[in-house]
C-alpha distance (Angstrom), angle and dihedral (degrees) to the residues before:
residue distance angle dihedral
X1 . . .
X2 3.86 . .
X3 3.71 111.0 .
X4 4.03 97.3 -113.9
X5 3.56 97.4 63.5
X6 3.81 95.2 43.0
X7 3.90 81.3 62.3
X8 3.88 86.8 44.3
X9 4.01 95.2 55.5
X10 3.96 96.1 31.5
X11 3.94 112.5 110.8
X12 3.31 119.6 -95.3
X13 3.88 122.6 -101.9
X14 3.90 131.1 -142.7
X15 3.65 105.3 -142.2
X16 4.19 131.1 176.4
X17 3.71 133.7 -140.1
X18 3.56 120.0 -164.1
X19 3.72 126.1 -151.8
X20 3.32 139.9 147.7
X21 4.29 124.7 -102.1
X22 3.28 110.5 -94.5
X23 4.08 97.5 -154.8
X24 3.49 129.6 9.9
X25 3.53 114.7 -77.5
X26 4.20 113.6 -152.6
X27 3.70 96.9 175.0
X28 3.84 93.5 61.3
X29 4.05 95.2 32.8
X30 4.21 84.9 -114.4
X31 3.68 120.0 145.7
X32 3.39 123.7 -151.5
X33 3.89 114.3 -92.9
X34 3.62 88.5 25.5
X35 3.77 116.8 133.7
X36 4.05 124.3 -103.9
X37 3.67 143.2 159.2
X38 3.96 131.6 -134.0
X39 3.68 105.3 -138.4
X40 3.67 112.8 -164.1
X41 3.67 138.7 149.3
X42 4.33 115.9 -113.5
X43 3.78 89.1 -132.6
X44 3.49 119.9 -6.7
X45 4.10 133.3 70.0
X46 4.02 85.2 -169.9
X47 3.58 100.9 57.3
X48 4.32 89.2 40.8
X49 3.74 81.1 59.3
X50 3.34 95.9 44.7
X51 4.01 93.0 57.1
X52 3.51 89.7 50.0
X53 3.82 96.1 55.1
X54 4.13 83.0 45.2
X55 3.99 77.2 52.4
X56 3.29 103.3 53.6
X57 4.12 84.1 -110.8
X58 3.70 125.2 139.2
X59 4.04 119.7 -130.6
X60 3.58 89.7 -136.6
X61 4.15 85.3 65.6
X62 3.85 94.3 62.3
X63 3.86 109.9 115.1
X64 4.06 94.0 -129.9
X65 4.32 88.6 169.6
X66 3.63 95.2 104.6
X67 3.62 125.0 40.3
X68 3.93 97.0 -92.6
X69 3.58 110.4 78.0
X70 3.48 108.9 -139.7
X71 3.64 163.7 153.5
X72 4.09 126.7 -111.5
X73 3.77 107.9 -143.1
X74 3.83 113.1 -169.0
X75 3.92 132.3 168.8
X76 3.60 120.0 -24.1
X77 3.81 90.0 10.5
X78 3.89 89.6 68.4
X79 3.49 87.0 76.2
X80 4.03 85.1 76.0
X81 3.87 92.3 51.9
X82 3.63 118.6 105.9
X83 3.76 127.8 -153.3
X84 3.72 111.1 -42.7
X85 3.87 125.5 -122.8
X86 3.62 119.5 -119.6
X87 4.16 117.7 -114.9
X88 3.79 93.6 -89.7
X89 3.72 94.3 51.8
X90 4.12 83.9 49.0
X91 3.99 90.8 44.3
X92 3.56 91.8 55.3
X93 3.59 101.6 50.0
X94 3.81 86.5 44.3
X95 3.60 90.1 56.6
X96 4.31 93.5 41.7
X97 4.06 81.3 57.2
X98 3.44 102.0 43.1
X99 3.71 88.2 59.2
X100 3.85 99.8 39.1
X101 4.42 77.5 55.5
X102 3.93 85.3 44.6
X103 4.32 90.2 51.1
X104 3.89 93.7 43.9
X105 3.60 102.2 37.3
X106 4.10 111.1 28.1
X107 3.47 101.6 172.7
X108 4.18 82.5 69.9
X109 3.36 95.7 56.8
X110 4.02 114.2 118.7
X111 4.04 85.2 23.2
X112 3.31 108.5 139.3
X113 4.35 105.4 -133.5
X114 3.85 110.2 -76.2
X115 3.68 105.1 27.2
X116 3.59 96.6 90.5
X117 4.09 87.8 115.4
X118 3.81 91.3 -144.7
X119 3.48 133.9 114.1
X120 3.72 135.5 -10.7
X121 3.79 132.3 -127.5
């Protein structure tokens, strides 16, 4: 089997990136500097959602502004966070989104994250 479609068929993967917030964030009760975790799925929006219902999380809270659907986990929801991927692992499931966005929706392509002019949180 060539090695691009084993990566195709493979499961997908819920994976977490922690950083810390960049600005204060009222709405959520974050401060900035305070720690959190991107939870996101490698491949799949359906199996992201499916952690979150598993979670106790609503689909309606994933952060879907960027490229990379995902999750924002924040104080006593850390504690549901795995191991976190390093910033290649992140880059290249940013990049394997950005072009899955780029196939199903053309006229974003060359947008830079953000711009997409749609909907609002």
């Amino acid at each position: 089997m060539a090695r691009g479609r084993e990566a195709e068929i493979r499961p997908a993967v819920i994976k977490y990136h922690y950083h810390s917030a960049p600005r204060d964030l009222p709405r959520l009760g974050v401060r900035r500097g305070d720690r959190m975790c991107h939870v996101y799925s490698d491949r799949s929006l359906a199996e992201l959602i499916s952690w979150g219902r598993e979670h106790g999380l609503k689909s309606e809270w994933i952060d879907r502004r960027n490229a990379l659907p995902h999750f924002d986990a924040f104080g006593e929801h850390l504690e549901r966070c795995g191991p976190g991927v390093g910033r290649a692992e992140l880059v290249g499931d940013l990049r394997w989104w950005r072009a899955r966005r780029d196939r199903i929706d053309p006229d974003r392509r060359g947008l830079g994250d953000g711009q997409s002019g749609g909907s609002s949180r």
